[in-house]
KEFIVEX-297634 format. One line per field, with one value per residue (C-alpha): x, y, z; chain; residue in one letter; residue number from 1. Coordinates in pm, 1 decimal, decimal comma. Layout:
! KEFIVEX-297634
px <- c(X_...) .
py <- c(Y_...) .
pz <- c(Z_...) .
ch <- c(A_...) .
aa <- c(a_...) .
i <- c(NUM_...) .
! end
This chain:
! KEFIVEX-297634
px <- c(1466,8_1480,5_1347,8_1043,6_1026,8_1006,3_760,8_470,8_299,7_518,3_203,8_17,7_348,7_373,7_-26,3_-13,3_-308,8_-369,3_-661,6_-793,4_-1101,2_-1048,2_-1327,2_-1224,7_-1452,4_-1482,2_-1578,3_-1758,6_-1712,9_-1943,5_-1749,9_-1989,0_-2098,4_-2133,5_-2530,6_-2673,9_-2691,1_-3036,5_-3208,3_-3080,5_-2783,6_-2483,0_-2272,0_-2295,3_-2619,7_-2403,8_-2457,3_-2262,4_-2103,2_-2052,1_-1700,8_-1693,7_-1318,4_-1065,3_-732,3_-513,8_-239,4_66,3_433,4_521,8_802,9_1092,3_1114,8_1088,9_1101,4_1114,5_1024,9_1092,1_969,2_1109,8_971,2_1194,1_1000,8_1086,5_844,9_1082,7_1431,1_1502,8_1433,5_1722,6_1975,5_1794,9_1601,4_1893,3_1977,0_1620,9_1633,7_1986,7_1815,8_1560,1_1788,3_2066,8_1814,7_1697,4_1992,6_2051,9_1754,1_1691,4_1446,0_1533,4_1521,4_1557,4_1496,8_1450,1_1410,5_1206,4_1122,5_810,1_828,2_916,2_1256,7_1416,0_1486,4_1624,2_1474,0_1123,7_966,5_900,9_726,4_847,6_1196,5_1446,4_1763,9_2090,0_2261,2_2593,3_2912,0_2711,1_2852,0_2648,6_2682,6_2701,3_2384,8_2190,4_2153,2_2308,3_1915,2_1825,5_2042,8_2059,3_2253,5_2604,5_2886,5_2879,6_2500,5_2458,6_2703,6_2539,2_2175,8_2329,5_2506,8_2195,2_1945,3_2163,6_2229,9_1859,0_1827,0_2054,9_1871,0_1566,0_1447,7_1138,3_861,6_596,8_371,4_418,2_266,6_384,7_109,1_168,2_548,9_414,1_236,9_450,5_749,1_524,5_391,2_363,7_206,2_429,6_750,7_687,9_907,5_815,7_979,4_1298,1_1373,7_1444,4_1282,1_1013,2_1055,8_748,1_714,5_874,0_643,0_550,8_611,2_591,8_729,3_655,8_826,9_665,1_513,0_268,4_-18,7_-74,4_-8,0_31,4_-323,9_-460,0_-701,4_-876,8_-946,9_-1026,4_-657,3_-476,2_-255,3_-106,2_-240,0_-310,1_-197,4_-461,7_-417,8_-692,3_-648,0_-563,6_-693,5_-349,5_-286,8_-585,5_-483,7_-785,6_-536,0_-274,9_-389,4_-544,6_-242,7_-77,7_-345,0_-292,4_97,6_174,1_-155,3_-415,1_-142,8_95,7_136,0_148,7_138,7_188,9_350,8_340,4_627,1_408,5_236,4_-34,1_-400,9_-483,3_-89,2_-137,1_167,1_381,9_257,1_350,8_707,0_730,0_617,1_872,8_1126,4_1005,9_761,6_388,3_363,0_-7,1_-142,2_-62,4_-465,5_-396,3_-87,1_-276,7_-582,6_-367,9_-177,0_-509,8_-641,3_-342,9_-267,1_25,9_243,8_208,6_442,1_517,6_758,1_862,5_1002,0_1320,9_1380,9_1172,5_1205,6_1060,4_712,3_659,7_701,3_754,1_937,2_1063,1_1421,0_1184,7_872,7_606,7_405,3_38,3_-155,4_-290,1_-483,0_-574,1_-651,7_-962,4_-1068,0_-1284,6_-1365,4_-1679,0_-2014,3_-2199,0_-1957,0_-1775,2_-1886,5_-1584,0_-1467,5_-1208,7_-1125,0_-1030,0_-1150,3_-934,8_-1093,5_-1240,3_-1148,4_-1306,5_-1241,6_-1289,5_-1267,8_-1012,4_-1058,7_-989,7_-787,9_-985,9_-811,0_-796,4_-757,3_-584,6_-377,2_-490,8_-223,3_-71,1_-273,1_-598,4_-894,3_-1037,8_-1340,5_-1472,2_-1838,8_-1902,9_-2014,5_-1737,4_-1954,8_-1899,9) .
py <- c(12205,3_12316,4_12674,9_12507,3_12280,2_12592,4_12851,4_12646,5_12732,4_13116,6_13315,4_13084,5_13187,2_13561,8_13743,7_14058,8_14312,5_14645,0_14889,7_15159,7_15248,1_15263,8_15411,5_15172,8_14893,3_14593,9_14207,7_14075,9_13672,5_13447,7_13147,1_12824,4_12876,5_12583,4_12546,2_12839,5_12850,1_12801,2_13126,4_13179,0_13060,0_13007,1_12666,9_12512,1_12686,8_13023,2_13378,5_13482,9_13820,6_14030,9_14116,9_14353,6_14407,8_14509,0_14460,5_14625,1_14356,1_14512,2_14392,8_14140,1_14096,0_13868,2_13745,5_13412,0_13221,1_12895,5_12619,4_12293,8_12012,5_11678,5_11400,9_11188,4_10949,4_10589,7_10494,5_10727,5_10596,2_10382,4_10743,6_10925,8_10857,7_10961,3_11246,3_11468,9_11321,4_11364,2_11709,9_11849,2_11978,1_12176,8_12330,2_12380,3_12534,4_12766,9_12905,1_12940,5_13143,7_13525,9_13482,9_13658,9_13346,9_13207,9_12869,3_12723,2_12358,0_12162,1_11812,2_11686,1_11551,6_11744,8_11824,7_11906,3_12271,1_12368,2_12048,9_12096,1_11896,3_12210,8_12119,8_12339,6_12395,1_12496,3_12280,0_12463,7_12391,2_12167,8_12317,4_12649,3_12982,7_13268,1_13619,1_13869,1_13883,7_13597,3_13266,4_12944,0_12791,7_13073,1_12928,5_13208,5_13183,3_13077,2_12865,4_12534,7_12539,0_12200,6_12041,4_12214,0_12098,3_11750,1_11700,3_11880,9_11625,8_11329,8_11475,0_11477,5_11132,5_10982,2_11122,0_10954,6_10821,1_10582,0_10836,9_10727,9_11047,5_11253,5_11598,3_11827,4_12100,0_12117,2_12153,0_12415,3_12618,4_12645,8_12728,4_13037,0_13096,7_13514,1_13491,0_13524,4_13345,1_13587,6_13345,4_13437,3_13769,0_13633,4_13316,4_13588,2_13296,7_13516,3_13899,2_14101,7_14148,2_13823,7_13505,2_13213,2_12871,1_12549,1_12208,9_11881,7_11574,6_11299,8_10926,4_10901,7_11140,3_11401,5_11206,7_10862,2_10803,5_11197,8_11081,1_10839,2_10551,2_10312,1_10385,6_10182,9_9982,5_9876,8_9866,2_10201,8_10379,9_10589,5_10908,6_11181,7_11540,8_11778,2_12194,9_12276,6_11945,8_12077,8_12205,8_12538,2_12611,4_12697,3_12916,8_13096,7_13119,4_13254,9_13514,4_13579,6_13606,3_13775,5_13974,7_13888,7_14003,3_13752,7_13522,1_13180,0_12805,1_12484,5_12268,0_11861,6_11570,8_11289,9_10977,0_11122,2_11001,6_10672,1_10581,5_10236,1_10164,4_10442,2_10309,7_9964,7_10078,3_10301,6_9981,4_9744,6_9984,1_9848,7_10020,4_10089,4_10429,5_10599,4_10841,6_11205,1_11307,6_11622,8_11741,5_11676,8_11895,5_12166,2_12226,4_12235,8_12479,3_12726,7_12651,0_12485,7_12187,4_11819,1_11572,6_11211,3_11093,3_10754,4_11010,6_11034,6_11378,4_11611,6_11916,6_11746,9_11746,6_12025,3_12331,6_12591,3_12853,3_13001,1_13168,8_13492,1_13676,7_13709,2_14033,1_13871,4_13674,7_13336,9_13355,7_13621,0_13517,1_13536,1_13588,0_13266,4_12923,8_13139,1_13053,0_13023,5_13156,8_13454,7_13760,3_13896,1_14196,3_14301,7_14643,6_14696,2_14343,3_14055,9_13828,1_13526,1_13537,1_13236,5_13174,2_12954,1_12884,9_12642,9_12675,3_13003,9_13093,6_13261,3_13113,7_13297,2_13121,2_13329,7_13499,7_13852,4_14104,8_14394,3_14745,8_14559,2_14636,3_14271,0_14349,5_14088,7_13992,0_13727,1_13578,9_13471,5_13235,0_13451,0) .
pz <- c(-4930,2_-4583,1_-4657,3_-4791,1_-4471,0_-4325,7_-4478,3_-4451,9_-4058,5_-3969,8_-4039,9_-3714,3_-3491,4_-3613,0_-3551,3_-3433,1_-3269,8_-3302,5_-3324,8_-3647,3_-3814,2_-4192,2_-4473,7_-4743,6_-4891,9_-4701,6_-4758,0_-4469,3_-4463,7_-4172,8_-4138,6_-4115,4_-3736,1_-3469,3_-3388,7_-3243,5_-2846,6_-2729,2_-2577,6_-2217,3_-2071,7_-2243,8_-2225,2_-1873,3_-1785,3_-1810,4_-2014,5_-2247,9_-2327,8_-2670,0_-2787,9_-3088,2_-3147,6_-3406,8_-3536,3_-3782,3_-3998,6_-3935,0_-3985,6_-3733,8_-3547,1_-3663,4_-3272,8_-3177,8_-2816,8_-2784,9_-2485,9_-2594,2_-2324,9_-2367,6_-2249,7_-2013,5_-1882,6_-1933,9_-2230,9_-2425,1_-2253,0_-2621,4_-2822,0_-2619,3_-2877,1_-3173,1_-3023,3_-3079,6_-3449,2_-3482,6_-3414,9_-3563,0_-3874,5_-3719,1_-3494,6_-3747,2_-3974,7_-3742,5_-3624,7_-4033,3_-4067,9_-4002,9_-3751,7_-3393,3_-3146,9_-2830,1_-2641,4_-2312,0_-2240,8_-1977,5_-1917,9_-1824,4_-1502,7_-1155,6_-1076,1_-743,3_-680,3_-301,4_-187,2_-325,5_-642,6_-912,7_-1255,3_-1533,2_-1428,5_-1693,5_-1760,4_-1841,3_-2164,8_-2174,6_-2289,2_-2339,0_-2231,2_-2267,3_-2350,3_-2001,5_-1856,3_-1980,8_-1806,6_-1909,5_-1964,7_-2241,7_-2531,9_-2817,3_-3151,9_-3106,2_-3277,6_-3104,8_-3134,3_-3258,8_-3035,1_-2749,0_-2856,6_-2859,7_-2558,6_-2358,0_-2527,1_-2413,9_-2043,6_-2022,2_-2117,0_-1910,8_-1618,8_-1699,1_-1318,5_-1328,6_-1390,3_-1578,6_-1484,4_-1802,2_-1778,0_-2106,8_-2019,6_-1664,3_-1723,3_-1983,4_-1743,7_-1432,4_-1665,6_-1771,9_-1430,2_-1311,5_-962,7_-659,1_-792,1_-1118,1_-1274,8_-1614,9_-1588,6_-1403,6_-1584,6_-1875,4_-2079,5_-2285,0_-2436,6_-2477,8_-2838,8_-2895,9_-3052,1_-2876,7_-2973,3_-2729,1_-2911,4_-2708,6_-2781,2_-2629,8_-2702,6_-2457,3_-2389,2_-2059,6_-1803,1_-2006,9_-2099,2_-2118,5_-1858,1_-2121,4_-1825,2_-2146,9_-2287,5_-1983,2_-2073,8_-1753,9_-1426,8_-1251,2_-1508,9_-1542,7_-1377,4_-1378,6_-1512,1_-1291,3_-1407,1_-1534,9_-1705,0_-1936,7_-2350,5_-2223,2_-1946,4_-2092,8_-2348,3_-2089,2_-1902,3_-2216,5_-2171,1_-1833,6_-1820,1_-2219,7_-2288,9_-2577,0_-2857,0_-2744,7_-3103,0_-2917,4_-3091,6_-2893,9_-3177,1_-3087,8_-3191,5_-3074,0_-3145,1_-3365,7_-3285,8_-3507,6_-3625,1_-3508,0_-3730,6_-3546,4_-3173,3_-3283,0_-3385,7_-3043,2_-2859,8_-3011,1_-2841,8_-2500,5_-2302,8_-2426,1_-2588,9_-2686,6_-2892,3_-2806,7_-2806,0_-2547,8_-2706,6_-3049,2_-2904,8_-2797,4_-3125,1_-3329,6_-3066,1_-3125,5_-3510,0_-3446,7_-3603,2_-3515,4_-3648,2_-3563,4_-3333,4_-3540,5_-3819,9_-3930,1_-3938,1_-3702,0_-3916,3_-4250,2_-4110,4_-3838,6_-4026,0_-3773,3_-3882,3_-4165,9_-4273,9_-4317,6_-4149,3_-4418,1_-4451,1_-4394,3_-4038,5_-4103,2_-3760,5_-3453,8_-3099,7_-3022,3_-2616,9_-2593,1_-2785,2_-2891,8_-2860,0_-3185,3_-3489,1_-3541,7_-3810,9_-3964,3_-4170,7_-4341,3_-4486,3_-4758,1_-4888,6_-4936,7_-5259,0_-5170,7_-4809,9_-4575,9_-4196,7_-3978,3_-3608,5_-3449,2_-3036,3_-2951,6_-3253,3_-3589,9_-3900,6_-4251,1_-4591,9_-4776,5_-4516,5_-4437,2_-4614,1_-4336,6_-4394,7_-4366,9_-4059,7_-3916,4_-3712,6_-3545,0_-3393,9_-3111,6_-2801,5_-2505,7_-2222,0_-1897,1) .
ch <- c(A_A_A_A_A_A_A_A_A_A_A_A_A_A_A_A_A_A_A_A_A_A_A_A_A_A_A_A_A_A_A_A_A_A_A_A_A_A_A_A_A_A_A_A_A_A_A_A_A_A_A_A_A_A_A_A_A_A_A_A_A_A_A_A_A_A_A_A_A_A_A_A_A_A_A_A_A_A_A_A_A_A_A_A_A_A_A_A_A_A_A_A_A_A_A_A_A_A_A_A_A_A_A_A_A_A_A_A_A_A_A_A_A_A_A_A_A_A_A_A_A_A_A_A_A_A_A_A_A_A_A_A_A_A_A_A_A_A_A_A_A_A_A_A_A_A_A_A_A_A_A_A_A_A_A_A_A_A_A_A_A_A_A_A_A_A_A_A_A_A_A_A_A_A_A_A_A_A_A_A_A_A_A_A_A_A_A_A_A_A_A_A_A_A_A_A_A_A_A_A_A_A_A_A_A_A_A_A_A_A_A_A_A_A_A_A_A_A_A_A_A_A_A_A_A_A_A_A_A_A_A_A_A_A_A_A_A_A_A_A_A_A_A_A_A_A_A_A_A_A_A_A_A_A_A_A_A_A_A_A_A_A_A_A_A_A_A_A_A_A_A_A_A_A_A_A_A_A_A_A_A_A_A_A_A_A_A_A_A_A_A_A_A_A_A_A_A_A_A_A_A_A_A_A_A_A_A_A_A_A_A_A_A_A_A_A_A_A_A_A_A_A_A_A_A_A_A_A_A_A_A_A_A_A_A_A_A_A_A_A_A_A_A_A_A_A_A_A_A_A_A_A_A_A_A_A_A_A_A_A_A_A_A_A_A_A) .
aa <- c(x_x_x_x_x_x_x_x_x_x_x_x_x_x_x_x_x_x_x_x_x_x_x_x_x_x_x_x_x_x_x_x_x_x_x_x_x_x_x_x_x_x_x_x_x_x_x_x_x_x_x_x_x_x_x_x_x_x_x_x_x_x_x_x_x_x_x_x_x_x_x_x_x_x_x_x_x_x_x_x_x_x_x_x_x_x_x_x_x_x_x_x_x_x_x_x_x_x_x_x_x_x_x_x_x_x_x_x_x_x_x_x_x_x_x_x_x_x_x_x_x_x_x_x_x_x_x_x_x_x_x_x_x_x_x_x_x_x_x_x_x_x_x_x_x_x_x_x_x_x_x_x_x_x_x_x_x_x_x_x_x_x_x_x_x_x_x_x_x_x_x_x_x_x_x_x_x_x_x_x_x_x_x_x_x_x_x_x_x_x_x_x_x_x_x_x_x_x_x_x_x_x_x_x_x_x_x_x_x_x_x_x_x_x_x_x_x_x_x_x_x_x_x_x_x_x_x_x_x_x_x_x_x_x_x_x_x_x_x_x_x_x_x_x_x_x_x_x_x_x_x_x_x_x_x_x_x_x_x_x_x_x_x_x_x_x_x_x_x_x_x_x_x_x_x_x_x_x_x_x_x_x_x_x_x_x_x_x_x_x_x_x_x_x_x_x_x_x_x_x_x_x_x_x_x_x_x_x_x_x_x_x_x_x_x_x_x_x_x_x_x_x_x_x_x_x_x_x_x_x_x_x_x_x_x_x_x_x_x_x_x_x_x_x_x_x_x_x_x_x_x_x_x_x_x_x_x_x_x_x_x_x_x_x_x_x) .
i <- c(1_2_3_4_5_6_7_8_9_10_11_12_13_14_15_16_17_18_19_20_21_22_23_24_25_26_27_28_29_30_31_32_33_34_35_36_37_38_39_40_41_42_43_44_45_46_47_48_49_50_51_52_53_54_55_56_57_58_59_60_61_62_63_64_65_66_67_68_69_70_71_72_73_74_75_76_77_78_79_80_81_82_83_84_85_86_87_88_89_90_91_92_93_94_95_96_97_98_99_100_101_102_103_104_105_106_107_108_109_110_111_112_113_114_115_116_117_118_119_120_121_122_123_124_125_126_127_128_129_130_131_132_133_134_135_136_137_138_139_140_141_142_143_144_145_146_147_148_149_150_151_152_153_154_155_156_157_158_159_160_161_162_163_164_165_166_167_168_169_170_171_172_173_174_175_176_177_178_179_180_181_182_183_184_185_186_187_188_189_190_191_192_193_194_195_196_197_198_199_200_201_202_203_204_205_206_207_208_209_210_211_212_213_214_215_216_217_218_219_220_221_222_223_224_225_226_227_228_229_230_231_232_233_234_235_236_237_238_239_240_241_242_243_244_245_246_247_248_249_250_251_252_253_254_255_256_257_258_259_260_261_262_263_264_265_266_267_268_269_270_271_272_273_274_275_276_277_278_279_280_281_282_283_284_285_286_287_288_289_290_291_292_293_294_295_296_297_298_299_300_301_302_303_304_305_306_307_308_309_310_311_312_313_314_315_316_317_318_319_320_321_322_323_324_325_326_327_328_329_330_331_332_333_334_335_336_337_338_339_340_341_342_343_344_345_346_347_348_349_350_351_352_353_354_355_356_357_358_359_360_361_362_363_364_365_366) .
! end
């Protein structure tokens, strides 16, 4: 059973890029396009630019990184217990599978470091010791893993302090930050030609309401967006930090948008959960997982990974949401290929086999 839990979404963590030109027959599929742009400026009152790129399918890496951000704020202070139990399965199954990993976790409120708040700080793992030259908060394959997972999970719930600013994203994007701090490089969190996946567990939205004034439930809890609270930010920050190749999916355990019967269940637990509308955003913008937070068993329902790397892409980054749809082809064909765009991210049904050329045609606003 939990191979199958885990086959279903690997080809949306594992795309890979690449450039050839290949004299072999081709199938040329135009995925049903968004309206046309009206002459002139683009979105906003802005142009637009052309990109005319290519990849070639090759065989992906079996590397995986992880950054798991919990939410510890206090609507989730009754899920502490069973956050871990929730998650055992996934993590036993993972460290079961053949897939090269590594995770870091973060929570998603600001934590002190040398006096100063800092948002996407990474928490070391309990009774973890790890190998010679990697830090305690980059927890890699190793015999007391589920004990470990556990005792971490639990730490970070009894440290919940009265926050009720939850910011997922935010935590996302510092913990991936290059600039000055280039902490990216020296948290040792992410390898180059390792995937990408970011797992949220949360039952509220970006900062509680996800800056939906009309979702307040009590007073002044509405908070407004701030740029890096925003799903487009950090898949351009993905961008800006890993390169365009980097195989990235944010993957959401959360409230799922219109489970009244999940909310009510969260609620009964005492304080007022909401959908996760952001989080939910996010995931379909990157292909990834979403999966409810009043299940059971976590890894039943967001299928992540797989115990094996399969030889075909599901998806390849694209450099924009693009303006107007996206002309595609493939060489040599693949029968009865369609596509579709989801944000930023160009989606094949069935997945693209390695060996084959994808050439694609669109416009990026400037």
């Amino acid at each position: 059973m939990r191979s199958l839990v885990f086959i279903c979404l690997v080809a949306m963590l594992f795309s890979v890029a690449g450039c050839n030109k290949s004299k072999f027959a081709s199938s040329t599929v135009t995925p049903t396009p968004a309206p046309p742009p009206a002459p002139g400026p683009g979105p906003g009152g802005q142009g637009t630019r052309n990109v005319d790129s290519s990849q070639v399918v090759s065989t992906p890496s079996n590397k995986l990184d992880i950054l798991l951000i919990v939410d510890d704020s206090n609507s989730m202070l009754a899920d502490n217990q069973k956050l871990a139990e929730r998650l055992a399965d996934f993590v036993n199954t993972l460290q079961s599978s053949s897939i090269d990993w590594q995770m870091c976790t973060t929570v998603t409120r600001a934590l002190t470091v040398n006096g100063s708040p800092a948002w996407g700080a990474s928490i070391y793992w309990s009774s973890y010791t790890p190998a010679s030259g990697i830090p305690g908060w980059v927890l890699r394959p190793t015999p007391n893993l589920s004990t470990i997972f556990t005792n971490t999970i639990n730490n970070i719930g009894a440290g919940w302090a009265g926050t009720d600013d939850e910011r997922g994203i935010k935590a996302a994007y510092w913990h991936m930050y290059n600039g000055d701090l280039n902490y990216s490089n020296h948290s040792k969190c992410y390898r180059a030609d390792a995937a990408l996946a970011a797992i949220i567990v949360s039952d509220e939205d970006v900062r509680s309401v996800g800056g939906d004034p009309s979702a307040q439930y009590y007073a002044n809890e509405y908070k407004a967006l701030e740029n890096d609270d925003l799903p487009a930010t950090l898949t351009q920050q993905v961008r800006d930090v890993f390169g365009m190749s980097k195989r990235f999916t944010f993957n959401s355990i959360i409230v799922k948008p219109g489970d009244s019967t999940c909310m009510t269940a969260q609620d009964s637990g005492g304080a007022k959960s909401h959908y996760g509308t952001k989080y939910n955003e996010l995931s379909n913008m990157t292909g990834g997982g979403v999966g409810s937070i009043c299940d059971s068993n976590y890894s039943t329902n967001l299928n992540l990974f797989a115990d094996m790397i399969q030889d075909s892409i599901s998806s390849i980054a694209l450099e924009c949401a693009p303006v107007g749809g996206v002309q595609v082809t493939v060489t040599p064909a693949v029968s009865g290929l369609t596509t579709s765009v989801q944000g930023s991210n160009l989606v094949f049904s069935p997945n693209v086999p390695v060996g084959r050329t994808v050439n694609m045609k669109y416009k990026c606003p400037l």
